[in-house]
C-alpha positions, 0 to 999 in steps of 0.5 A, spaced: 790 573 207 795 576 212 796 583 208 790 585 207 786 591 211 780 590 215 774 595 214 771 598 219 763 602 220 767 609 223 766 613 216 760 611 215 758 612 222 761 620 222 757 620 214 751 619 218 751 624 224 753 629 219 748 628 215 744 628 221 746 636 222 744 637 215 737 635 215 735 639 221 739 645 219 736 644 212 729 642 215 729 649 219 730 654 214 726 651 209 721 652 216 723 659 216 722 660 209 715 657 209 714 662 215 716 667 211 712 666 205 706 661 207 705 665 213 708 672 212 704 676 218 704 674 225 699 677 231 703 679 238 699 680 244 702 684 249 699 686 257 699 691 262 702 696 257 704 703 261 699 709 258 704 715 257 699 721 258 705 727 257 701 733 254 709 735 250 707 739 244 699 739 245 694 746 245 693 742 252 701 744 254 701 751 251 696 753 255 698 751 262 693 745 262 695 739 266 692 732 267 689 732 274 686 724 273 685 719 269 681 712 269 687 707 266 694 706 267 695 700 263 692 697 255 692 691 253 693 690 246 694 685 240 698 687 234 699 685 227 705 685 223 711 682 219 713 676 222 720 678 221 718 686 225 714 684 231 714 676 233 719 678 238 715 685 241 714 686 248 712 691 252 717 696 251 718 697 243 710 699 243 708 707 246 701 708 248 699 715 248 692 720 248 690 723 243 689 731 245 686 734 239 679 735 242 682 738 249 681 745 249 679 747 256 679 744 263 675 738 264 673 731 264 673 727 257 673 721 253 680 720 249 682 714 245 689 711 244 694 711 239 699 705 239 705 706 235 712 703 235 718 705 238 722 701 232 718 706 228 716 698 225 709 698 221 704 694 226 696 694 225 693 695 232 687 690 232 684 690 239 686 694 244 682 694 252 681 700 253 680 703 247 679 710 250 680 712 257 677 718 262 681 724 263 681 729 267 684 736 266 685 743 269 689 748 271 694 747 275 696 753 281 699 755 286 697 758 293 701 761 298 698 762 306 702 766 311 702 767 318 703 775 317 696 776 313 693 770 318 691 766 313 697 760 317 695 759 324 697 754 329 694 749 333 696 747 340 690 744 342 694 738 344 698 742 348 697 744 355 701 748 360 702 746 367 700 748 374 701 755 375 704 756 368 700 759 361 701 758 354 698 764 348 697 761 341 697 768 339 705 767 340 706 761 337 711 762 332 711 758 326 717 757 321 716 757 316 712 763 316 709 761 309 706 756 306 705 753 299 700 749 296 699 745 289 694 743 285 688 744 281 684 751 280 678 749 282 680 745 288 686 750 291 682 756 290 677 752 296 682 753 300 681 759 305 687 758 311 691 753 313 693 749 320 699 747 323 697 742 328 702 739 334 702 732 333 703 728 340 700 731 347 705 734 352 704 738 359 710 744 359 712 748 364 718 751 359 718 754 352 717 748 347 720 747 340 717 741 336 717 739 329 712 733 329 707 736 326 702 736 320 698 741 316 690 741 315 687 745 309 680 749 311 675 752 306 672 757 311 671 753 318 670 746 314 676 741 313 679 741 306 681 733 305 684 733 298 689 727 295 689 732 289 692 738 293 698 738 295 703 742 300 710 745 299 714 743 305 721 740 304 722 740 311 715 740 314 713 744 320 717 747 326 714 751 332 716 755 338 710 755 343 712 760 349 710 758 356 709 763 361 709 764 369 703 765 371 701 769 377 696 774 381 698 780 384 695 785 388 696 793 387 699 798 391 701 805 391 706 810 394 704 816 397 708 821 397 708 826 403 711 832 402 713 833 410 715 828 415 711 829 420 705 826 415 702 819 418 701 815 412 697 809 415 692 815 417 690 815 410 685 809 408 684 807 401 682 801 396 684 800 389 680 797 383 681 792 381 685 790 389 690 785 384 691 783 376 694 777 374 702 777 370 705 773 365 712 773 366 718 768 363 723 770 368 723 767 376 723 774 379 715 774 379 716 768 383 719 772 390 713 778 388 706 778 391 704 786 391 706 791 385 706 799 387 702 802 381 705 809 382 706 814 386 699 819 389 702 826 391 698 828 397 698 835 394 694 833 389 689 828 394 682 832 395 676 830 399 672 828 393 677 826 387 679 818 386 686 817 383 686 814 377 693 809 375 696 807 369 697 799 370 703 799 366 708 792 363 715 792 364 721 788 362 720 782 366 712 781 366 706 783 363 699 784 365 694 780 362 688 781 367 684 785 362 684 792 366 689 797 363 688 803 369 685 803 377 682 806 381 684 808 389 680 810 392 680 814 400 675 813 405 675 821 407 668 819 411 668 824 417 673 828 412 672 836 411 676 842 408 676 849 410 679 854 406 685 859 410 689 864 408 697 866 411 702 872 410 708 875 409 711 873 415 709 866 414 713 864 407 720 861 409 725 861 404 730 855 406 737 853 404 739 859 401 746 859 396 751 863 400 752 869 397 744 870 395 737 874 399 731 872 398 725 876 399 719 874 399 714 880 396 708 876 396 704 879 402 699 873 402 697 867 399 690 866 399 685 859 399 689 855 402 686 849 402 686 845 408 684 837 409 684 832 415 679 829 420 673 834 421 674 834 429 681 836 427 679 842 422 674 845 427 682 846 431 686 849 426 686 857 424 692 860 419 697 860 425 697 853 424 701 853 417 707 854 413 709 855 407 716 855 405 720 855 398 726 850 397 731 854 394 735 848 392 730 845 387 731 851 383 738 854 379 739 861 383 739 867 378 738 875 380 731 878 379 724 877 380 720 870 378 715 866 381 716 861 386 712 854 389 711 854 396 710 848 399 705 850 405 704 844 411 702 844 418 708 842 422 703 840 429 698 836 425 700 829 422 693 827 419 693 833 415 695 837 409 694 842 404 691 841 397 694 844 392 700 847 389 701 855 391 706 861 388 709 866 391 713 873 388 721 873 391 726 878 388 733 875 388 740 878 389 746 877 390 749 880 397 756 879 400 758 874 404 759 877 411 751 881 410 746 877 414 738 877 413 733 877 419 726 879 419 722 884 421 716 885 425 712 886 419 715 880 415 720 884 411 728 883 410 732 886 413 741 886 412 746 888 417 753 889 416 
């Protein structure tokens, strides 16, 4: 018939797709039912869970103990448990601690594992590899080692210093001074020193500064190699090695004649030890071959008597020979002495103040010493000598003193009188026009 519709499968093809969607939504949850109901428990294993050994809270903690070693790092462990709690569990919603209550002191014990949840769910731990674990306990210290009480020293050894140039460990300067270490009692107590080592090799002629180093922990002279022990250091080690010029250097003295017409090579003499060896950082060594170690006033030379000389540092080098003095020596071979005596007549006041006069009251010196070559002595008489008073070594004042006269053989220039001798002088004050001269007998005369 013309008017009338045709049916079509369409509402039956939608009816059966929804009913499709019904039955595997029904048939889920009546799975998650059964679940639920038939089988309420469930088991979870969970693999390589980290242990937590925090001591927080333990007798352990309160007493400074700390966890020095341990045999495990991670359990494996399978749990029961409500379905519903724990079937989606993985290694974060469970902590693997240590049981503490045994730990009292330091030492090595056996302890088991607690498992608990993090969710705070109820689980019942039914396996757990390793149930106990081995751990290690002791005290944890720190020890200091400083350059100051020798206990922090330098090694350099690797160090060397060039052709003509010397390095001293003992100036080695190290920064820091001062050296922490961390670890177990027992372990850091073994330690006595420490070292800080130069790392790479190098020939230096200049003053060297490095900062690539390490450090080597000594209990007596033995190595302490500990991964237990550790060093404080946040910015390692530096040293400043000192490098010096090196050099040998031969000795002399300055004789120190008191009248012109000494000759100075007549004296022959030698010097113990003849040269040291200097260090120095500055370049004026370098255009220096003979150190003066002082002055020998011929007035203190006797036939039988050496010097002795302090060798002395200075600003710019330093002895390192190992002799502190030395000894000259004179060849007084075919040397003697005679012993003489001069009068009045024979002391000179010289380079008198204009305004003074000086009279000498002292009628004789007596003992006056005389050395030279023993072919020359046997020549000389007291007629032969001098003795005068400089006046400008003293401040003039009136009145009566003591005066020292140096006494010399103005003829001779290879001898001389060995000690100092003093004579009595009365000083006054006269006017300017006065003039003194001498009598016969040596005594002061004034003339107007």
């Amino acid at each position: 018939m013309a008017g009338r519709v045709k049916k079509t499968d369409k509402p039956l093809a939608e009816n059966n797709l929804f009913m499709l969607i019904i039955s595997v939504v029904s048939a889920f949850i009546l799975w998650i039912v059964l679940s639920l109901t038939a089988f309420p428990e469930t088991t979870v294993v969970l693999r390589e869970v980290p242990i937590d050994y925090s001591l927080d809270g333990s007798y352990a903690d309160v007493t400074g103990i700390s966890v020095l070693d341990m045999s495990d790092t991670t359990a494996n462990v399978r749990i029961n448990g409500q379905r519903y709690l724990i079937g989606d569990y993985s290694n974060d919603d469970i902590h693997i601690g240590i049981n503490l209550d045994t730990v009292r002191a330091p030492g090595v014990y056996d302890l088991p594992l607690v498992v608990t949840s993090t969710n705070g769910d109820a689980i019942d731990v039914d396996t757990i590899e390793p149930s106990t674990v081995k751990v290690e306990f002791d005290y944890m210290i720190t020890k200091s080692f400083s350059v100051a009480d020798g206990t922090l020293t330098a090694d350099i050894s690797n160090i060397s210093a060039a052709d003509g140039y010397i390095v001293d460990p003992a100036e080695v300067i190290i920064e820091p001074s001062v050296v922490e270490i961390y670890g177990p009692r027992d372990y850091v107590n073994q330690v006595t020193s420490c070292e800080v080592k130069v790392q790479s090799g190098a020939t230096v002629m200049t003053t060297l500064q490095t900062s690539n180093t390490s450090v080597t922990l000594y209990n007596g002279e033995n190595i302490v190699n500990d991964s237990k022990i550790s060093v404080q250091s946040e910015n390692g080690f530096a040293l400043t090695i000192p490098v010096y010029m090196r050099k040998d250097m031969k000795l002399d003295v300055e004789i120190q004649t008191y009248f012109d017409q000494f000759d100075i090579s007549s004296l022959k003499y030698t010097i113990n030890p003849s040269e040291i060896t200097v260090r120095s950082q500055s370049d004026r060594i370098s255009n220096i071959d003979e150190i003066t170690l002082g002055y020998v006033d011929l007035r203190s030379l006797d036939i039988r008597s050496n010097i002795i000389l302090p060798i002395n540092n200075t600003d710019y080098y330093t002895n390192i020979s190992g002799y502190d003095t030395a000894t000259v020596t004179f060849d007084f071979e075919n040397y003697s002495t005679k012993t003489l005596t001069i009068n009045n007549s024979q002391i000179y006041p010289i380079n008198v103040p204009n305004g003074y006069q000086v009279d000498v009251e002292t009628d004789r010196i007596n003992n006056i010493k005389v050395i030279g070559p023993s072919e020359i002595i046997e020549q000389i008489d007291s007629k032969d000598l001098i003795a005068q008073i400089d006046m400008l070594d003293y401040n003039i004042t009136e009145g009566f003193r003591m005066y020292t006269v140096t006494v010399y053989l103005p003829m001779y220039n290879n001898c001389w009188c060995c000690g100092t001798y003093q004579v009595a002088c009365n000083v006054q004050q006269v006017d300017d026009n006065q003039t003194v001269q001498r009598n016969d007998d040596g005594n002061a005369a004034d003339n107007q």
